[in-house]
C-alpha positions in Angstrom: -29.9 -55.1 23.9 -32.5 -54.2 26.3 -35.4 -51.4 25.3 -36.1 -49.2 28.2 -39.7 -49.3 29.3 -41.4 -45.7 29.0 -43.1 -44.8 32.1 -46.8 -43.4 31.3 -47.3 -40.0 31.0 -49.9 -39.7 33.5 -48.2 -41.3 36.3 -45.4 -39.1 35.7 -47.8 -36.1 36.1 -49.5 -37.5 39.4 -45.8 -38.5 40.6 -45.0 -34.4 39.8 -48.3 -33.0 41.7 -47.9 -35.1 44.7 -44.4 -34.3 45.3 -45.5 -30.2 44.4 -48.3 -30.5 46.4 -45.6 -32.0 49.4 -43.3 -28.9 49.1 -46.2 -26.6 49.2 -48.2 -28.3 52.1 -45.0 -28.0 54.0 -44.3 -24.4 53.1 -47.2 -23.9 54.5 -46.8 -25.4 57.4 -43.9 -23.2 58.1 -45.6 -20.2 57.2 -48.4 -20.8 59.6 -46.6 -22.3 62.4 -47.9 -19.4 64.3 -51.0 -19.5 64.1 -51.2 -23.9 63.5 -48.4 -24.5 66.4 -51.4 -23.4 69.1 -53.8 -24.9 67.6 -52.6 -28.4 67.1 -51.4 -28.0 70.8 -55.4 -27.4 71.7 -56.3 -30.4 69.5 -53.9 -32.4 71.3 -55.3 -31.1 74.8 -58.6 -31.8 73.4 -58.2 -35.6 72.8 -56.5 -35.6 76.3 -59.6 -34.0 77.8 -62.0 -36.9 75.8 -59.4 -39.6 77.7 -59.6 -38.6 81.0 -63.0 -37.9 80.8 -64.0 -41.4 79.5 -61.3 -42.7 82.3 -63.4 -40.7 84.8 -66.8 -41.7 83.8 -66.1 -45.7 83.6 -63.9 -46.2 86.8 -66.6 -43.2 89.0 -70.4 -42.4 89.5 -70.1 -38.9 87.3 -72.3 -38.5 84.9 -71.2 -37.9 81.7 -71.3 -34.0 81.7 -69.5 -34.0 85.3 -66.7 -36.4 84.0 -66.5 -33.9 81.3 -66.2 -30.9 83.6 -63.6 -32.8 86.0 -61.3 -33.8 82.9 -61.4 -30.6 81.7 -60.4 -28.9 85.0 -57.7 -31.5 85.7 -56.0 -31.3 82.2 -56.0 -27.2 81.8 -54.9 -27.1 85.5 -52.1 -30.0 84.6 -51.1 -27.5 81.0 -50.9 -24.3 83.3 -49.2 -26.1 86.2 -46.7 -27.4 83.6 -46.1 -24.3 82.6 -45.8 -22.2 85.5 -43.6 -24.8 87.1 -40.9 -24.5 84.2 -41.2 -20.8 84.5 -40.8 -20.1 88.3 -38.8 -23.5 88.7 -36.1 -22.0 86.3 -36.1 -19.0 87.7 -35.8 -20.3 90.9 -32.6 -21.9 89.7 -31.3 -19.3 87.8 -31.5 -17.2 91.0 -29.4 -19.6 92.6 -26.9 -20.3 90.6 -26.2 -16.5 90.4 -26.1 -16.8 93.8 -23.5 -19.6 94.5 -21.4 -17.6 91.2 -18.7 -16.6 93.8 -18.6 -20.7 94.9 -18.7 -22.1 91.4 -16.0 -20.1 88.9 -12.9 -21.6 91.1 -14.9 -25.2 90.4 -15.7 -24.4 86.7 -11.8 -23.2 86.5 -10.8 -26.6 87.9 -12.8 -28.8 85.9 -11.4 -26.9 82.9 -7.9 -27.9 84.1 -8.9 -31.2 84.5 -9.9 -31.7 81.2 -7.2 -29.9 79.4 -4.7 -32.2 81.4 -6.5 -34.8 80.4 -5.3 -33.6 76.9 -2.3 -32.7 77.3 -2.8 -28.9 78.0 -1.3 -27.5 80.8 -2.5 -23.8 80.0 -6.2 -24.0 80.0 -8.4 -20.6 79.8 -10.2 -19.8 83.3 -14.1 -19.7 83.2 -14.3 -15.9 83.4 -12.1 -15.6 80.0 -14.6 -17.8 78.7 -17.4 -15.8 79.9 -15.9 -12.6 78.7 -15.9 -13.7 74.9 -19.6 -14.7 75.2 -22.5 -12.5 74.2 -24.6 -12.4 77.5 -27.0 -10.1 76.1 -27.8 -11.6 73.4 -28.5 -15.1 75.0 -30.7 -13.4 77.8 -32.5 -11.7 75.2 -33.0 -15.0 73.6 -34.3 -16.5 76.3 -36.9 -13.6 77.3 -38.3 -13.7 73.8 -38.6 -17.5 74.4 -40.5 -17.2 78.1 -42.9 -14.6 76.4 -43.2 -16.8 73.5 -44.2 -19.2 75.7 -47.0 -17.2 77.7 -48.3 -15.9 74.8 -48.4 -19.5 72.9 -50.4 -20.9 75.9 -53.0 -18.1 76.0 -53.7 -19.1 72.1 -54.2 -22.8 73.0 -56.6 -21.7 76.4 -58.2 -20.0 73.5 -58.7 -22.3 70.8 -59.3 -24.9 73.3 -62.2 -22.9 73.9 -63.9 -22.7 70.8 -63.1 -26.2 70.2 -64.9 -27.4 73.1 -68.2 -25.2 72.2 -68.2 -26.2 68.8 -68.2 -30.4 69.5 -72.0 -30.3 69.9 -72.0 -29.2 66.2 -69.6 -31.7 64.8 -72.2 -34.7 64.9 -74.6 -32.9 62.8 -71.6 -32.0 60.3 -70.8 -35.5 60.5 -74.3 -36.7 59.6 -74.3 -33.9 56.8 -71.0 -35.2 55.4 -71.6 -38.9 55.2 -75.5 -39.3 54.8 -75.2 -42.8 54.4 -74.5 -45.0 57.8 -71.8 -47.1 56.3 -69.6 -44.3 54.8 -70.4 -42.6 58.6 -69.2 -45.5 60.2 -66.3 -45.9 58.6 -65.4 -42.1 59.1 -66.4 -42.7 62.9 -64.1 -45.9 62.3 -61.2 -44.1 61.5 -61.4 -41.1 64.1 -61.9 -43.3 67.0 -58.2 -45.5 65.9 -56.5 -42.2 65.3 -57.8 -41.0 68.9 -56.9 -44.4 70.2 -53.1 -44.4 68.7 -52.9 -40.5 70.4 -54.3 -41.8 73.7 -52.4 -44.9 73.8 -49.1 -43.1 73.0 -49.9 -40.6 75.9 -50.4 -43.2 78.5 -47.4 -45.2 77.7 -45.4 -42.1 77.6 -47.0 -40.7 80.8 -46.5 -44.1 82.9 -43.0 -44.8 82.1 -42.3 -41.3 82.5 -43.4 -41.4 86.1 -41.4 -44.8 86.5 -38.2 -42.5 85.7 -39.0 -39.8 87.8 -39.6 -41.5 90.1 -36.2 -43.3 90.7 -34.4 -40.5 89.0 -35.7 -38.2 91.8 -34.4 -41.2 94.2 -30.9 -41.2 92.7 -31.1 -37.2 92.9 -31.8 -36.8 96.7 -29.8 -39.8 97.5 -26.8 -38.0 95.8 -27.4 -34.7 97.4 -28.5 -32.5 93.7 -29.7 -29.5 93.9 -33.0 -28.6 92.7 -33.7 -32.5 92.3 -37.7 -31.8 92.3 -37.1 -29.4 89.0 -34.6 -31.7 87.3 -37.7 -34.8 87.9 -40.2 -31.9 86.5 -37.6 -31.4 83.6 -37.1 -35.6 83.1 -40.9 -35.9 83.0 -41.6 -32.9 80.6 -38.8 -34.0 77.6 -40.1 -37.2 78.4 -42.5 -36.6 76.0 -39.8 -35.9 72.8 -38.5 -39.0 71.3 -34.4 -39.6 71.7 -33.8 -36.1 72.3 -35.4 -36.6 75.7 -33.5 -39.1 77.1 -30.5 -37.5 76.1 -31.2 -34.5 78.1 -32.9 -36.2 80.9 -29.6 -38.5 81.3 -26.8 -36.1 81.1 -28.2 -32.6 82.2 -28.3 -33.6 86.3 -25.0 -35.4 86.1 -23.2 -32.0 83.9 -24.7 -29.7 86.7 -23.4 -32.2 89.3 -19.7 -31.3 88.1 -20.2 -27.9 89.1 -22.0 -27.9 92.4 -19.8 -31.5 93.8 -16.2 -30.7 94.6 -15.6 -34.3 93.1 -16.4 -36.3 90.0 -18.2 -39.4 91.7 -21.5 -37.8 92.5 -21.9 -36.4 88.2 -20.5 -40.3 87.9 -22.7 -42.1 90.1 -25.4 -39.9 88.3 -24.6 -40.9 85.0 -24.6 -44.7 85.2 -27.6 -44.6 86.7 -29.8 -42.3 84.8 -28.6 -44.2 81.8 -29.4 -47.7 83.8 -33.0 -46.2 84.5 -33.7 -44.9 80.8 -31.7 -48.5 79.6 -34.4 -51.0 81.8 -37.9 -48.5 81.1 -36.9 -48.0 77.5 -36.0 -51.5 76.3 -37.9 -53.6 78.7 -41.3 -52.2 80.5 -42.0 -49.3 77.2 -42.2 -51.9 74.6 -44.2 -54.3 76.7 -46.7 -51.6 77.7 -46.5 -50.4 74.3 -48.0 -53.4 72.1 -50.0 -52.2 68.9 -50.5 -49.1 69.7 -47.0 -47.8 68.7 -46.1 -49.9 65.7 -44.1 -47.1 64.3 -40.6 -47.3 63.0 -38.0 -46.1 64.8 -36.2 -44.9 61.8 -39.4 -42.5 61.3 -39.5 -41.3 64.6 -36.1 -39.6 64.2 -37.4 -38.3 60.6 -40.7 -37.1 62.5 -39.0 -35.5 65.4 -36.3 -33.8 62.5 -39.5 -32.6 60.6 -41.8 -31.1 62.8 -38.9 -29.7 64.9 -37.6 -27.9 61.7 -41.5 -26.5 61.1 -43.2 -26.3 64.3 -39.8 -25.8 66.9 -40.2 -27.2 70.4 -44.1 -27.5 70.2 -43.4 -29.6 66.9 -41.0 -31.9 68.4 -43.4 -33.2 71.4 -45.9 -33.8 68.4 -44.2 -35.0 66.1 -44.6 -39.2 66.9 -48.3 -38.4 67.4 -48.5 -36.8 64.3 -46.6 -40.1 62.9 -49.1 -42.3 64.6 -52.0 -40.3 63.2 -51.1 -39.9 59.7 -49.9 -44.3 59.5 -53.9 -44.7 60.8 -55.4 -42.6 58.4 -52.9 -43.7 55.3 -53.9 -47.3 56.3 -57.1 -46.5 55.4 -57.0 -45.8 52.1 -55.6 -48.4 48.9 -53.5 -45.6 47.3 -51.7 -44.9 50.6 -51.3 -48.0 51.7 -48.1 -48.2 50.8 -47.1 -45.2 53.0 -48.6 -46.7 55.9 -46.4 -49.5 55.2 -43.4 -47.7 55.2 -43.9 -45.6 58.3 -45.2 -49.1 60.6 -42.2 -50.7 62.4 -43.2 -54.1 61.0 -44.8 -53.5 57.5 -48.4 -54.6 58.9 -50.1 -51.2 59.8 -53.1 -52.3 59.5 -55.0 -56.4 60.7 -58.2 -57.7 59.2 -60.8 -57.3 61.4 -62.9 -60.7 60.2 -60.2 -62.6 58.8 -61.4 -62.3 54.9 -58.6 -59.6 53.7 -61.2 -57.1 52.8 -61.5 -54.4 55.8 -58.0 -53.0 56.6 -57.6 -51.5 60.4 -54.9 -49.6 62.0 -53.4 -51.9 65.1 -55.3 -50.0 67.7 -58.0 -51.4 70.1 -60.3 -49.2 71.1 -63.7 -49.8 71.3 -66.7 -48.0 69.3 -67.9 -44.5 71.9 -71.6 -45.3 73.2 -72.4 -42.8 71.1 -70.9 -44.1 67.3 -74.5 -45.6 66.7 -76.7 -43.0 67.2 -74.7 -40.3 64.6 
């Protein structure tokens, strides 16, 4: 008969605080979302702004101070353009479609009877019956609270941006005063620069590819005759940006509003093969390639990211939630008790390289080389 091993008491107690200290760092998180959602948004916009500004400054004559001041103009104008396009471009199609409402309840009532006779039904409900049992009210007060929600959000993030931007000439002296010696420092600079590099390389890959499909989506759209194909390529771009959940809606909202405004079913059709061919070829065969080491994330974590953060943080959440997974593999690579984490969350169980070759120095796959700067700190 076999003894059972008794597991030690302390491990059981460190087992017991980590998963407490879990469950109360994400109560947290949910608590604060109000206040963290806006700022994690600024961060994010803050690491962008670095990018383009180094992007600027190698491939142009600025200086560094005037590649600073160019990125920052170019990505708050690109945050505020984004925004202001999604409000005004909905509108703009809301408006519309009220518009055409006397053109599209006889279409609505026919594609209802199509489908129930594709079921067997020969008594389906007409569009206006199905109108009348919805809550309009409520759903248009939904959706105000969400546009102000929105306006509101981005003034926090033009304002945290802010104060994140004046306080970076401080955060080399804090990072002399928190790692006096020039090893530790170097290792903390080390780990910051592969954490930036994983966020930028994620955002370039997302924002190439994402042009590649706007680009012939918004050929298929005019070539079809859509309506509003410039806001559905805006839309395409923008959930881009949200792992699976964005592809879903970028494949099959234009072909569901072509049912209504085509008298026919080949145009939503034609639509739908090739949206789905277009998110198919960029997806499986130009992403990965562009992709290399800088995404080794599982996909299987990707969903459980985008589930997470979209639970604690809503939409804002879900369009951070694989850079949040990229960040926290780099910085759980870094240390021995976390390794194993890091392991777990890498698509191919090697989160980190050795540098040199001797097994000693553990490094998150991301090239990026050290800032001009790194050795002067």
């Amino acid at each position: 008969m076999k003894t059972a091993h008794a597991v030690p008491a302390s491990a059981v107690s460190r087992n017991a605080l980590v998963l407490l200290a879990a469950v109360a760092a994400g109560a947290a998180l949910y608590w604060l979302r109000g206040i963290l959602t806006p700022l994690a948004m600024a961060i994010f916009l803050l690491i962008m702004i670095d990018g383009v500004k180094r992007f600027i400054e190698h491939r142009t004559l600025l200086t560094e101070r005037w590649a600073g001041i160019a990125a920052l103009v170019v990505v708050i104008l690109g945050f505020l353009g984004a925004i202001a396009i999604i409000v005004y471009g909905a509108r703009g199609f809301f408006d519309q479609a009220s518009d055409d409402a006397v053109l599209l309840g006889p279409r609505l009532d026919q594609i209802l009877a199509d489908v129930y006779r594709l079921f067997g039904q020969h008594s389906p409900p007409t569009a206006s019956e199905l109108i009348a049992r919805v809550d309009l009210s409520r759903y248009i007060a939904m959706v105000a609270r969400q546009a102000q929600g929105v306006v509101v959000g981005a003034i926090f993030v033009m304002v945290y941006l802010g104060f994140l931007i004046a306080s970076q000439d401080g955060f080399r002296r804090k990072l002399v005063n928190m790692f006096p010696e020039r090893a530790a420092r170097f290792e903390a600079i080390d780990v910051f620069q592969r954490v930036r590099g994983g966020v930028e390389g994620y955002l370039w890959v997302q924002t190439v590819t994402g042009a590649m499909i706007c680009a012939a989506a918004w050929l298929l759209m005019r070539a079809v005759g859509l309506q509003n194909a410039e806001f559905w390529t805006f839309v395409i771009f923008i959930v881009g940006f949200i792992p699976v959940l964005g592809g879903a809606i970028a494949g099959l909202a234009p072909p569901i509003f072509a049912l209504v405004q085509f008298p026919g079913y080949w145009p939503a059709l034609i639509l739908l093969i090739g949206l789905q061919a277009i998110l198919f070829v960029v997806g499986n065969m130009i992403q990965p390639r562009m992709q290399g080491d800088n995404q080794n994330i599982d996909p299987v974590v990707v969903l459980l990211s985008l589930a997470l953060w979209g639970q604690l943080w809503g939409v804002v959440g879900m369009f951070l939630s694989t850079p949040l997974a990229v960040m926290a593999m780099a910085i759980l690579a870094e240390f021995k008790g976390t390794r194993w984490m890091a392991i777990l969350l890498s698509g191919d169980g090697e989160p980190y390289v050795d540098k040199s070759g001797s097994g000693e120095t553990p490094s998150v796959r991301v090239k990026t080389p050290r800032p001009p700067d790194a050795a002067e700190a």
